[in-house]
Backbone as numpy.savetxt, mean C-alpha at the origin, in Angstrom:
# Nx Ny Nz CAx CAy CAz Cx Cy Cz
-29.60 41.76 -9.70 -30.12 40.45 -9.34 -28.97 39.56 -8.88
-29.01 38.86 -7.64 -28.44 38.06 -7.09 -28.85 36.53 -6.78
-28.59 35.65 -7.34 -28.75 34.17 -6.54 -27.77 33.27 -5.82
-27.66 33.36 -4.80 -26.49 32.88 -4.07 -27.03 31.21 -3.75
-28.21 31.20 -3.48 -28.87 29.57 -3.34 -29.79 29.28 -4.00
-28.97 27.83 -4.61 -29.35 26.54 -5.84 -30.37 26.37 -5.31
-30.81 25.87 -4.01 -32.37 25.34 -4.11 -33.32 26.23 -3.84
-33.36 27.50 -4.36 -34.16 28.19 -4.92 -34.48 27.80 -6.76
-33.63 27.40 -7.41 -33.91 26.69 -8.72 -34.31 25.86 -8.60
-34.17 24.64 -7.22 -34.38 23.18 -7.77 -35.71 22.74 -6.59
-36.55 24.13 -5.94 -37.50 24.16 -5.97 -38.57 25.09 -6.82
-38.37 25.75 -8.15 -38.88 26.35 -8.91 -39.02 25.09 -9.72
-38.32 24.21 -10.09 -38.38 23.03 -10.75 -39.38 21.65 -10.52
-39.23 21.35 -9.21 -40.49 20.59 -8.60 -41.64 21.34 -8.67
-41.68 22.79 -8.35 -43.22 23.02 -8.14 -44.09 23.12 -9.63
-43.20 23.59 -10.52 -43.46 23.02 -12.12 -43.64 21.40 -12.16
-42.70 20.76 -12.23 -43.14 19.30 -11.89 -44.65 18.76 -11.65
-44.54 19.34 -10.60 -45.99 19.18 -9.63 -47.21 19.74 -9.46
-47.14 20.94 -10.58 -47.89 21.80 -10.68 -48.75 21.92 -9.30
-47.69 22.11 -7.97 -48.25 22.31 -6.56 -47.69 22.45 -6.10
-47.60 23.66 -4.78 -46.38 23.82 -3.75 -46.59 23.11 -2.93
-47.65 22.30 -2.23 -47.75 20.86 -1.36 -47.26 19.78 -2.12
-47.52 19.59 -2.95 -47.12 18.22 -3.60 -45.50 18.11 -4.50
-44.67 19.64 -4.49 -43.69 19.95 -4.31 -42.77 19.72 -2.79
-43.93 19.97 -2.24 -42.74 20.16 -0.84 -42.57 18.46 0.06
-44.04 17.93 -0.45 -43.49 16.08 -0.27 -42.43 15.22 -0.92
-41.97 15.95 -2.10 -40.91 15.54 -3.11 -40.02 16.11 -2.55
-39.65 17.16 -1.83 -38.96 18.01 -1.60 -38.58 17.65 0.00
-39.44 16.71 0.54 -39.85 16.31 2.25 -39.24 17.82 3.16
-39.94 18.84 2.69 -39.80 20.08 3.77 -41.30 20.57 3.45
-42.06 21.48 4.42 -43.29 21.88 4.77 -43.53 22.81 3.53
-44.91 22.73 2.87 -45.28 23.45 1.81 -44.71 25.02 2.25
-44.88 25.36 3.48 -44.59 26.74 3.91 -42.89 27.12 3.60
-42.49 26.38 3.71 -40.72 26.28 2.89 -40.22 26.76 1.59
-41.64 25.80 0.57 -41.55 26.24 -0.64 -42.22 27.13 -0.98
-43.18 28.08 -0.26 -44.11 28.96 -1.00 -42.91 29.98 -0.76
-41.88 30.43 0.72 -41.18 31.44 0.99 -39.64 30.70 -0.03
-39.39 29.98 -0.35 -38.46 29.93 -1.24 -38.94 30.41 -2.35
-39.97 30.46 -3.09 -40.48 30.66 -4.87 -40.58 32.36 -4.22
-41.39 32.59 -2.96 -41.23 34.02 -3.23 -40.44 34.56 -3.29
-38.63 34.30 -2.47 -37.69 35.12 -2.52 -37.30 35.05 -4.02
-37.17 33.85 -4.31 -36.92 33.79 -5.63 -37.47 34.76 -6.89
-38.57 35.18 -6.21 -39.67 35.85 -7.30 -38.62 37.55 -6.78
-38.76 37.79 -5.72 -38.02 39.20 -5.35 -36.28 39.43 -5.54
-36.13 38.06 -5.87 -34.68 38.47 -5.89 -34.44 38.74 -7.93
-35.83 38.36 -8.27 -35.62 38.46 -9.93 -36.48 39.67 -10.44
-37.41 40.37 -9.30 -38.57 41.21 -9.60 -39.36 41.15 -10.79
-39.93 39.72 -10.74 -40.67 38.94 -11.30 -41.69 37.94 -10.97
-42.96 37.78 -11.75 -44.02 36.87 -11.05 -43.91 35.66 -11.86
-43.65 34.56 -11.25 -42.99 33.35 -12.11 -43.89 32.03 -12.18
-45.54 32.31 -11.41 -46.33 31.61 -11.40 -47.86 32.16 -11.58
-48.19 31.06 -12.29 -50.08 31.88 -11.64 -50.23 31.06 -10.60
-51.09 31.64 -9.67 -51.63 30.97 -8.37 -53.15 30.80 -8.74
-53.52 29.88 -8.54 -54.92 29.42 -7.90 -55.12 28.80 -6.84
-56.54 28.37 -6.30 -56.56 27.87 -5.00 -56.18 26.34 -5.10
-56.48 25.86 -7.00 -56.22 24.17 -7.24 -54.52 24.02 -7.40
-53.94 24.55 -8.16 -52.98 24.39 -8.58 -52.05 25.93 -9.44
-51.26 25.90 -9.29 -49.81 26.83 -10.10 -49.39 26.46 -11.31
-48.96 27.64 -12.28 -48.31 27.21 -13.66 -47.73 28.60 -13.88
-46.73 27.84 -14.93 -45.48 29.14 -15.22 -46.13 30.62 -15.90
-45.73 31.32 -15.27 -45.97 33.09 -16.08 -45.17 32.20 -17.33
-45.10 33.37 -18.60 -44.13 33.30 -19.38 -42.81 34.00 -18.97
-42.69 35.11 -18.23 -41.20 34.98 -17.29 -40.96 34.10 -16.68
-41.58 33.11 -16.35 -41.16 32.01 -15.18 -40.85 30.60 -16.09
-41.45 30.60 -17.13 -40.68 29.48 -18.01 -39.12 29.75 -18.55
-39.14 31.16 -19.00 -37.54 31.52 -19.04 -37.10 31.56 -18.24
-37.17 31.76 -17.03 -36.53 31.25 -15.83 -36.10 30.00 -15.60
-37.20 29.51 -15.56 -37.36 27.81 -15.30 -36.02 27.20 -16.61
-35.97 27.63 -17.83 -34.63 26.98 -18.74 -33.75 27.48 -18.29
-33.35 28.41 -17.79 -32.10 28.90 -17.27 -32.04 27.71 -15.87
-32.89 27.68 -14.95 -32.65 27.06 -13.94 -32.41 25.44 -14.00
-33.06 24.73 -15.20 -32.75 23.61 -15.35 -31.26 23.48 -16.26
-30.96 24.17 -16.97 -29.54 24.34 -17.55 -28.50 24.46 -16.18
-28.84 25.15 -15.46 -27.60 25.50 -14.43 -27.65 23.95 -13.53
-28.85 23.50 -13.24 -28.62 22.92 -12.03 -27.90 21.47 -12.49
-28.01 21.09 -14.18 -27.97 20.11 -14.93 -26.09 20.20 -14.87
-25.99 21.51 -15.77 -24.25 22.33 -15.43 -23.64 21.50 -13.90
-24.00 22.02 -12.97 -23.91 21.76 -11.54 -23.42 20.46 -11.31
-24.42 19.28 -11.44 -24.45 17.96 -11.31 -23.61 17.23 -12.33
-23.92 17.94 -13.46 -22.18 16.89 -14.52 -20.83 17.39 -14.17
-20.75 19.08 -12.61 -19.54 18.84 -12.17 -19.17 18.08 -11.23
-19.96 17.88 -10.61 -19.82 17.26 -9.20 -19.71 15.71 -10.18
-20.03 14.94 -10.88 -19.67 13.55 -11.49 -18.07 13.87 -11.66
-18.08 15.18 -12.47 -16.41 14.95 -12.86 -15.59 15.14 -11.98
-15.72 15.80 -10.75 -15.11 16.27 -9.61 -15.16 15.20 -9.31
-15.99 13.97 -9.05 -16.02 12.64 -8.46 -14.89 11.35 -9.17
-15.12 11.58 -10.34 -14.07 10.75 -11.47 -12.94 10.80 -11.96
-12.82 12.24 -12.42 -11.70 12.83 -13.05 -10.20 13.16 -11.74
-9.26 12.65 -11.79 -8.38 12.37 -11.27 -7.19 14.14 -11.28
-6.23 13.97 -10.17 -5.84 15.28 -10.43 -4.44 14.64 -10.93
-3.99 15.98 -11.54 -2.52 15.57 -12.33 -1.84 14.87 -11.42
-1.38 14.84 -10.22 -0.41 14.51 -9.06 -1.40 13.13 -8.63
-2.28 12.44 -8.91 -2.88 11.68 -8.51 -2.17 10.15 -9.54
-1.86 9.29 -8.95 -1.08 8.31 -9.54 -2.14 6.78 -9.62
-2.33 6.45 -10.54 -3.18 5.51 -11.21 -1.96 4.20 -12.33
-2.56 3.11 -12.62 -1.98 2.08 -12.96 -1.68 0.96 -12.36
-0.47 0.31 -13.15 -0.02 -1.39 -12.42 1.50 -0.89 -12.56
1.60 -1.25 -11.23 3.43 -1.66 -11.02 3.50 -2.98 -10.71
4.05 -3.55 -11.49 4.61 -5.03 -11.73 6.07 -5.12 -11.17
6.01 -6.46 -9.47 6.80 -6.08 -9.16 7.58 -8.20 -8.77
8.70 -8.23 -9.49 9.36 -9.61 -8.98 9.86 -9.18 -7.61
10.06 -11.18 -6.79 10.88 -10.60 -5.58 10.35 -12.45 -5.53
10.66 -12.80 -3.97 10.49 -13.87 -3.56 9.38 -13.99 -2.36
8.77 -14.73 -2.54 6.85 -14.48 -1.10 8.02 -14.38 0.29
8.56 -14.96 0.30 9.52 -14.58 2.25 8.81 -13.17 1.97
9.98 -12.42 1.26 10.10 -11.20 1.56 9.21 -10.27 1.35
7.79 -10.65 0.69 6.66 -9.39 0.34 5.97 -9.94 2.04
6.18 -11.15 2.20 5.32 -11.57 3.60 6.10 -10.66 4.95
7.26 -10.55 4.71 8.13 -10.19 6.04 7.96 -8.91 5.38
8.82 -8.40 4.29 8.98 -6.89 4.50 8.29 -5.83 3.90
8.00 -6.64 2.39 6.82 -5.54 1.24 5.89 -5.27 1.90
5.07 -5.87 2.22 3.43 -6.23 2.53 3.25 -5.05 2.94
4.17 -4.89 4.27 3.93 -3.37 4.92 3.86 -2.20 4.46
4.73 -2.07 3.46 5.76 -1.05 3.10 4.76 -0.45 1.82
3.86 -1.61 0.71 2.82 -1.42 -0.69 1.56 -1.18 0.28
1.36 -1.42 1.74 -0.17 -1.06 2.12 -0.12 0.51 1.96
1.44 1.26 2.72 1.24 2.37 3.18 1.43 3.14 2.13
1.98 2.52 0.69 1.73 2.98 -0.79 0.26 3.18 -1.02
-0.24 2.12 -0.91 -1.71 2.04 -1.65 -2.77 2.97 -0.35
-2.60 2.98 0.40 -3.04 4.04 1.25 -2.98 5.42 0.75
-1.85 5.55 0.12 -1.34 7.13 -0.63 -1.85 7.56 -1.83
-2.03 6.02 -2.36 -2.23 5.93 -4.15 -3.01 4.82 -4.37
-4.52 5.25 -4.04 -5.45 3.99 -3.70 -6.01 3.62 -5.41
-5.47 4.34 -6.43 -5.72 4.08 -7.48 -4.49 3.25 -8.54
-3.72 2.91 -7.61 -2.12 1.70 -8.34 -2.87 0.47 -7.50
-2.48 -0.45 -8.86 -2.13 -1.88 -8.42 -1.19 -2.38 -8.59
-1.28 -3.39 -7.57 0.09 -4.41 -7.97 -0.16 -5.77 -8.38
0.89 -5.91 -9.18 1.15 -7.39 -9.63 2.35 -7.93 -9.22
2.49 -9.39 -8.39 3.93 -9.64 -8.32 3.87 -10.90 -9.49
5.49 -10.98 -9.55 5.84 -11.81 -10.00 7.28 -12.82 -9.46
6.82 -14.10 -8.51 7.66 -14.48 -7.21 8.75 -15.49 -7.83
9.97 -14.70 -7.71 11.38 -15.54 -8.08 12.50 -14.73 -7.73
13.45 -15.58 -7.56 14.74 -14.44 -7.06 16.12 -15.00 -8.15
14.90 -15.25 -9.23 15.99 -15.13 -10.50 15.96 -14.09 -11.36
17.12 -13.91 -11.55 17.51 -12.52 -12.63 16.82 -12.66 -14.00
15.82 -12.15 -14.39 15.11 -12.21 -15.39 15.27 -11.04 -16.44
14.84 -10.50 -17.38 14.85 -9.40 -18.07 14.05 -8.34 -18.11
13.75 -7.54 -17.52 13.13 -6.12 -16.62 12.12 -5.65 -17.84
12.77 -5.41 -18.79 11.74 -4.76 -20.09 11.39 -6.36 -20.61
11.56 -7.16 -20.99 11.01 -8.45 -21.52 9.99 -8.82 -20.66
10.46 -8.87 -19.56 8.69 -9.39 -18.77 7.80 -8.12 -18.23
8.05 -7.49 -18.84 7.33 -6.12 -18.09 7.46 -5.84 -17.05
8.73 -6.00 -15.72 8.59 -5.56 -14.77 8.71 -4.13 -14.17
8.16 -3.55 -13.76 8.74 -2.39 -13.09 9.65 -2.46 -12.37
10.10 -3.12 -11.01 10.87 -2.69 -10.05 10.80 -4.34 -9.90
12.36 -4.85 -9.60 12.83 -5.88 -9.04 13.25 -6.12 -7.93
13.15 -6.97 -6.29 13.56 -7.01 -5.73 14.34 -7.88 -5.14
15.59 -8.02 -5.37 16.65 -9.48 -5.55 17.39 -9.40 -4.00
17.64 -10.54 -3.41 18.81 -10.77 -2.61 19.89 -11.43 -3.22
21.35 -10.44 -3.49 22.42 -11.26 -4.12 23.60 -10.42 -3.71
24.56 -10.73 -4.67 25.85 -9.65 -4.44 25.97 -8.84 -5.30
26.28 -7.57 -5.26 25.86 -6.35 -5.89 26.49 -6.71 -7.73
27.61 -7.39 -7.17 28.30 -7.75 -8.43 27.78 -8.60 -9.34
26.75 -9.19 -9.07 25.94 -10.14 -10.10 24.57 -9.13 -10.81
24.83 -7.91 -10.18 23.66 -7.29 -10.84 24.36 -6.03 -11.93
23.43 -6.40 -12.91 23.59 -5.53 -14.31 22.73 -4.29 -14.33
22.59 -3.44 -15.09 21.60 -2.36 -14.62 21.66 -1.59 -13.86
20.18 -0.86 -13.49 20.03 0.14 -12.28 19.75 -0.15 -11.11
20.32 -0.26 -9.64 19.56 -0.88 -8.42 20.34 0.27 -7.42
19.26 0.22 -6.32 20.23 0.54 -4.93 19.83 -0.30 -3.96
20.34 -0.21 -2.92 20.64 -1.01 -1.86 19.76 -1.06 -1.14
18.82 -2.20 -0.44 17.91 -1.70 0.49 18.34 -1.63 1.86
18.90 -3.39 2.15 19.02 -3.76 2.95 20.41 -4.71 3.21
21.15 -4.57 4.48 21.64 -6.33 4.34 20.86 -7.14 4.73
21.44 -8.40 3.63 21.10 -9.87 4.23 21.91 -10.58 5.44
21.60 -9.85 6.46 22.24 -9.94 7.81 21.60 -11.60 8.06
22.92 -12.50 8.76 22.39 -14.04 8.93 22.77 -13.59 10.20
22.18 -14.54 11.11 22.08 -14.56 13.07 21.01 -15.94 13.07
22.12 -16.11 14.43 21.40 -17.57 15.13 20.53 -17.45 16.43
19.45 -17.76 16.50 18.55 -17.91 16.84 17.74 -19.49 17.66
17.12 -19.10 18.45 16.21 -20.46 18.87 15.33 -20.08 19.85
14.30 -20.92 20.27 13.48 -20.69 20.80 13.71 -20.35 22.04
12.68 -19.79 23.03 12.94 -19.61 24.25 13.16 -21.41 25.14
12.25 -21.99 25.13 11.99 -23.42 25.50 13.53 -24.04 25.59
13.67 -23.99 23.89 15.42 -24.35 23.69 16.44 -23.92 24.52
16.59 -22.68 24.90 17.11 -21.90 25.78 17.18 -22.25 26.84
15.89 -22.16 27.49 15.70 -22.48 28.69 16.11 -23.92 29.26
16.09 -24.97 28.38 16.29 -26.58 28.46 17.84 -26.33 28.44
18.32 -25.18 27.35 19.85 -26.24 27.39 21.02 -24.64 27.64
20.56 -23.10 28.32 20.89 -22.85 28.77 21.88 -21.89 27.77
22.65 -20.67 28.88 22.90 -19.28 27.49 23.95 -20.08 26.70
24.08 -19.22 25.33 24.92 -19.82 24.20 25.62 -18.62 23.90
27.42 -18.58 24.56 28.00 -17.07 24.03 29.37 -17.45 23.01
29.60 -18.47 22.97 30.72 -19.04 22.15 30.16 -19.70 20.78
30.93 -19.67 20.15 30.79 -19.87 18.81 31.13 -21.67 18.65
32.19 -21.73 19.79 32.52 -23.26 19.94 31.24 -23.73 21.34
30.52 -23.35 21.43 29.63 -24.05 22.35 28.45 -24.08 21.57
28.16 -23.38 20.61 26.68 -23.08 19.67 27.17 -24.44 18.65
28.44 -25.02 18.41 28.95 -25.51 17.67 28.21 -27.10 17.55
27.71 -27.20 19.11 27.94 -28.67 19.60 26.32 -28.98 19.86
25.46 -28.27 19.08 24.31 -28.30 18.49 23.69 -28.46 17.19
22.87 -28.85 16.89 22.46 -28.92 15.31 22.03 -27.71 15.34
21.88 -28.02 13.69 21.91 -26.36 13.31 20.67 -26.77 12.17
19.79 -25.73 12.16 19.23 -25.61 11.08 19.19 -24.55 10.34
19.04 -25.01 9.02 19.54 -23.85 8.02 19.48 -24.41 6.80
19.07 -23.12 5.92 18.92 -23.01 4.43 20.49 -23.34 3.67
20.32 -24.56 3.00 21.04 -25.64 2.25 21.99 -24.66 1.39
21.57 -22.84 1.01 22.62 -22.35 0.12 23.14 -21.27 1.47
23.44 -21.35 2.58 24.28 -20.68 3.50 25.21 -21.65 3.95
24.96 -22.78 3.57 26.30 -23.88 4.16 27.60 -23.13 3.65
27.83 -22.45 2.92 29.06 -21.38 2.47 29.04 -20.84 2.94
28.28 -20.25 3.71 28.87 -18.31 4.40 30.22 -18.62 5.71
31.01 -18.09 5.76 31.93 -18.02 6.71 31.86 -16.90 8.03
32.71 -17.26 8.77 32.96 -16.54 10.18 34.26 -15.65 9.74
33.77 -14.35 10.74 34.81 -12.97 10.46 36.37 -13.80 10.79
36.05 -14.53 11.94 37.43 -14.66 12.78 37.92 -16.09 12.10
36.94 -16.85 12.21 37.16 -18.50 12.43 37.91 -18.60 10.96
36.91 -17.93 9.95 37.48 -18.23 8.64 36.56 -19.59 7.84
36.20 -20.10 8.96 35.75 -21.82 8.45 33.97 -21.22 7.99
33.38 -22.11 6.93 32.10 -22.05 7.05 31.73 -22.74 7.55
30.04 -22.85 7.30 28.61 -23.24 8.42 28.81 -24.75 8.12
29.26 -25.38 6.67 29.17 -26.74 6.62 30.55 -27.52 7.86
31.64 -26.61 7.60 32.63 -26.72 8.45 32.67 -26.78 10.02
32.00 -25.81 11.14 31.67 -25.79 12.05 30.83 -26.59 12.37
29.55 -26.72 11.69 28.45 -27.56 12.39 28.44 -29.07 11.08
28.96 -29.95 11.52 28.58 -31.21 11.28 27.29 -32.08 10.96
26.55 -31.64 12.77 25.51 -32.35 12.73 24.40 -31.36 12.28
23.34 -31.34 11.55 22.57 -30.55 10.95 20.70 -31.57 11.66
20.06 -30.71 12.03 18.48 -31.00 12.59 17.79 -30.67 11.70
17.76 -30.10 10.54 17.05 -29.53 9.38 17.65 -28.96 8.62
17.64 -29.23 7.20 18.20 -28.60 5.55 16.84 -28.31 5.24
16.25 -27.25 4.33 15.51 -26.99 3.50 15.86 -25.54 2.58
14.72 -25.99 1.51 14.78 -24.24 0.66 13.97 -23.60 0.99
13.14 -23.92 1.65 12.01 -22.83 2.36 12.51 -21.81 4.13
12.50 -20.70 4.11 13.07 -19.95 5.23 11.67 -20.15 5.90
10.32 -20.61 5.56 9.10 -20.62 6.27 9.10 -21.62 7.07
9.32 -22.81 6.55 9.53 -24.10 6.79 10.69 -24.27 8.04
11.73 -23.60 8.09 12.86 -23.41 8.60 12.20 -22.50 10.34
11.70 -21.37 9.59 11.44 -20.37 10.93 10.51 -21.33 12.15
9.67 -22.04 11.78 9.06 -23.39 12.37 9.01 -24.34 12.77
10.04 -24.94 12.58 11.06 -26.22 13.45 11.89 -25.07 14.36
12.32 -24.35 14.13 13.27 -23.34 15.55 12.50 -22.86 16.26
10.90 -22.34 15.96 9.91 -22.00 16.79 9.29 -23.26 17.65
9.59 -24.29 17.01 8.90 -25.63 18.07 10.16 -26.21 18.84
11.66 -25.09 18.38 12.38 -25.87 19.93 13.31 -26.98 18.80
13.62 -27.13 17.88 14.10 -28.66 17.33 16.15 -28.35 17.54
16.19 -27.12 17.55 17.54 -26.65 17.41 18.07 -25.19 17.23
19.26 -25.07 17.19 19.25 -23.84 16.45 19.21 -23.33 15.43
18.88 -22.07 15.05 18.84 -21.43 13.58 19.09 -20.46 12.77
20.08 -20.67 11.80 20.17 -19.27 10.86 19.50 -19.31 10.06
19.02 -17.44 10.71 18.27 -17.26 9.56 18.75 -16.21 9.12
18.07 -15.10 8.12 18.00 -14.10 7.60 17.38 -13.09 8.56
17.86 -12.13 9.52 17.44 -11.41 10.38 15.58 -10.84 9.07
15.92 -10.23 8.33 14.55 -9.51 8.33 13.24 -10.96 7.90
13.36 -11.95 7.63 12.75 -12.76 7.64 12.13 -13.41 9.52
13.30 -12.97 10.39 12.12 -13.32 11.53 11.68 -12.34 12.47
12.56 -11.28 11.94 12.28 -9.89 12.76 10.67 -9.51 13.33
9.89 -10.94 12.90 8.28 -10.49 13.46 8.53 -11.39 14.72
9.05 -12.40 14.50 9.30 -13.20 15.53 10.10 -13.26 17.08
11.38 -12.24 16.38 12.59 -11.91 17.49 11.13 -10.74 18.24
10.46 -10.29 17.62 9.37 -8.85 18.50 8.56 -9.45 19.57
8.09 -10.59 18.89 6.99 -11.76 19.46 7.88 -12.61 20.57
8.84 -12.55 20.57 9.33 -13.20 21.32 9.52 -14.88 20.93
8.88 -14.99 19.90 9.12 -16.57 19.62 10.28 -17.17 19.04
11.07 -16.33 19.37 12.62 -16.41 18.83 13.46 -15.59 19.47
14.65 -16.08 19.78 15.64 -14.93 20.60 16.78 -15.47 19.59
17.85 -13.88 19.24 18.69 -14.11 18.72 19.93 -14.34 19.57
20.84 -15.29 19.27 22.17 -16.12 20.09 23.42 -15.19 19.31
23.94 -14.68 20.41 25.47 -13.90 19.85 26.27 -14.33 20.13
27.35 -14.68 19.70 28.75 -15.52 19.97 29.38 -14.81 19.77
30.96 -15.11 20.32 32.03 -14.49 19.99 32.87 -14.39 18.47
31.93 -14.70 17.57 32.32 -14.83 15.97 30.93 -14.54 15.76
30.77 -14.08 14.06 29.91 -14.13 13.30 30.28 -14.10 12.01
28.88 -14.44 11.14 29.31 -14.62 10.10 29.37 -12.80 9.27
30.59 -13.24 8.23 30.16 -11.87 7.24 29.23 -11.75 5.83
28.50 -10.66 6.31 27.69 -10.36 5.52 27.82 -10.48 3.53
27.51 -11.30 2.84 27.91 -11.46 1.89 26.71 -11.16 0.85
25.91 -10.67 1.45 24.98 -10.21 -0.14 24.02 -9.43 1.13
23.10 -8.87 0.23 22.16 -7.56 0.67 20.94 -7.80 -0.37
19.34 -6.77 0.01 18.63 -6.78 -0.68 18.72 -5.82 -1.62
18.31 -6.00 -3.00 18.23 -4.36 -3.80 17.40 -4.41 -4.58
16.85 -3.69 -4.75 15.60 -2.51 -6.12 16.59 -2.57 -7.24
15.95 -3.47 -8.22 17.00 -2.95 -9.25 15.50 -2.70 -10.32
16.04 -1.95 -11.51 14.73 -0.71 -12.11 15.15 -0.93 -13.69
14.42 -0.67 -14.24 14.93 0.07 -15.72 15.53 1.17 -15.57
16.15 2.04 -17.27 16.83 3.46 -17.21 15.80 4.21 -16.48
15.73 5.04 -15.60 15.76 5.96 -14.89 14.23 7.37 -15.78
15.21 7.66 -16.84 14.79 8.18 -17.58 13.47 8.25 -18.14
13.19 6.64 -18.71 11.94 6.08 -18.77 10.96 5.58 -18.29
11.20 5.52 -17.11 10.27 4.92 -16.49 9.07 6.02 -16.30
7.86 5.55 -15.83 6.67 6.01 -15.72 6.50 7.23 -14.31
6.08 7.57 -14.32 5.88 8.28 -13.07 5.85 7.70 -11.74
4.44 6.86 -12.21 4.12 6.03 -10.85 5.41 5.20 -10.30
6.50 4.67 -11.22 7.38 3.81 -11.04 8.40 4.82 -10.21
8.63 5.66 -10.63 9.93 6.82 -9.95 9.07 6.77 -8.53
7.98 7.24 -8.44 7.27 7.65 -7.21 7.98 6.58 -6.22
7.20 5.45 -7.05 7.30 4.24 -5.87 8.60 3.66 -5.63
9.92 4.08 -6.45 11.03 4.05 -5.90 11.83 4.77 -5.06
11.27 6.23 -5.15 11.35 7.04 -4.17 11.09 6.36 -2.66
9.42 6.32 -2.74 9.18 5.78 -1.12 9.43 4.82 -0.86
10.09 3.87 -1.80 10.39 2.54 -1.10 11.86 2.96 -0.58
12.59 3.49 -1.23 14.41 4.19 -0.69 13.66 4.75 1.05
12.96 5.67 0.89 12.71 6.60 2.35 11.97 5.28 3.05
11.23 4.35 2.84 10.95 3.39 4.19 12.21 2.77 4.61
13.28 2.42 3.74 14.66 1.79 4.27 15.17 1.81 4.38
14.96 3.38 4.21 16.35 4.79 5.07 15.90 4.79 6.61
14.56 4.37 6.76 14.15 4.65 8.03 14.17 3.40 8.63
13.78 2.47 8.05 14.07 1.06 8.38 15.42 1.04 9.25
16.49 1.17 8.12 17.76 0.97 8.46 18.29 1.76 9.66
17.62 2.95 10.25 18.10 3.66 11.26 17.48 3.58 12.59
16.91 2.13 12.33 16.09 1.59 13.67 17.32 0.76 14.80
């Protein structure tokens, strides 16, 4: 005896139900002629008579009720796998919360992208941020993965490197166009400058002097790089910024970056800094993994 097809059981089941192979095969929405040649193979593939027939209605032989428990056991079997096949998760399948600090610039400019094509992978992690680019305590606030802009030397712990915090001056096309190319460092000089109130320190490779030093007259101070990217997009002056903060913009064209014969040096970078290594969760290693390989690839653009 062979049964290779279920709905040979789970029309032995309706026509019990229904005590009718028409009024089976409307439950069933296929032609009574469907179900009379399904119950018969069924009957030949068990060499057994599994119904009485009359011209009103059908009912089980007593072989066909032992049939009929076997067939409602299996098909019952069947359907609580397909739930668990639906629910039950595979070992390599990554579930939970990664709790992650950093500052909104940077989940807006660079995360955003980078946790979709996570959660695309691992549609069963969430995230939580938590937005500051102060050094806090990693196991005290529960974070998983930190993402700081500073100098490597102010960080304690485990981190690697993502990115530099590359600064470049910038301005609109309009600006440009009104007041014409900018390749000297002493001609960019004799413009206001706008810029974030904690880069007035950064210095030039050559000049030596910083940003408060060179530029005098200032068109905008703020702590917001949002606030900042938006007065240089309406034309007010020029602007340093943080290259990966307008890098949507330099694409868009609503910003062109200005190169001079000086620049400034690079004095801090972004980094992942983690708990021990050791302990961390799975999902957490995972997602430090692919965040290293997007800014291995990042970086070789």
């Amino acid at each position: 005896m062979k049964i290779h097809d279920l709905s040979l059981f789970e029309v032995l089941v309706q026509v019990n139900h229904a005590n009718s192979f028409s009024k089976a095969a409307i439950k069933l929405g296929v032609a009574p002629s469907v179900v009379s040649k399904k119950i018969t193979q069924l009957e030949n593939n068990l060499s057994l008579s599994l119904f009485h027939r009359t011209t009103r209605s059908v009912s089980l032989t007593e072989e066909g009720r032992k049939v009929l428990a076997v067939a409602e056991r299996v098909l019952a079997e069947v359907k609580a796998l397909e739930i668990s096949s639906r629910t039950t998760r595979s070992p390599e399948e990554l579930s939970g919360v990664l709790r992650i600090s950093t500052i909104s610039t940077y989940v807006n400019s660079r995360l955003v992208t980078i946790i979709k094509k996570f959660c695309q992978l691992h549609p069963h992690i969430r995230f939580e941020f938590v937005l500051t680019n102060s050094f806090i305590n990693l196991a005290d606030e529960n974070i998983d993965v930190a993402v700081r802009i500073c100098k490597s030397r102010k960080i304690t712990g485990q981190f690697f490197k993502l990115e530099e915090n590359k600064l470049i001056f910038c301005a609109s096309p309009e600006f440009l166009n009104l007041h014409g190319e900018i390749t000297t460092l002493e001609a960019l000089t004799e413009f206001k400058l706008i810029y974030l109130q904690s880069h007035g320190a950064e210095k030039f490779k050559f000049s030596k002097k910083s940003i408060k030093n060179h530029f005098e007259k200032s068109a905008v101070q703020a702590n917001s790089g949002d606030v900042l990217n938006h007065f240089a997009m309406h034309g007010l002056g020029v602007a340093l910024r943080t290259k990966w903060d307008i890098d949507k913009y330099l694409a868009e064209g609503k910003l062109i970056e200005i190169k001079v014969d000086d620049y400034l040096e690079s004095t801090s970078s972004v980094y992942a800094l983690y708990q021990d290594i050791a302990y961390l969760p799975k999902r957490t290693k995972i997602f430090l993994k692919f965040l290293k390989q997007e800014y291995d690839q990042l970086n070789r653009q």
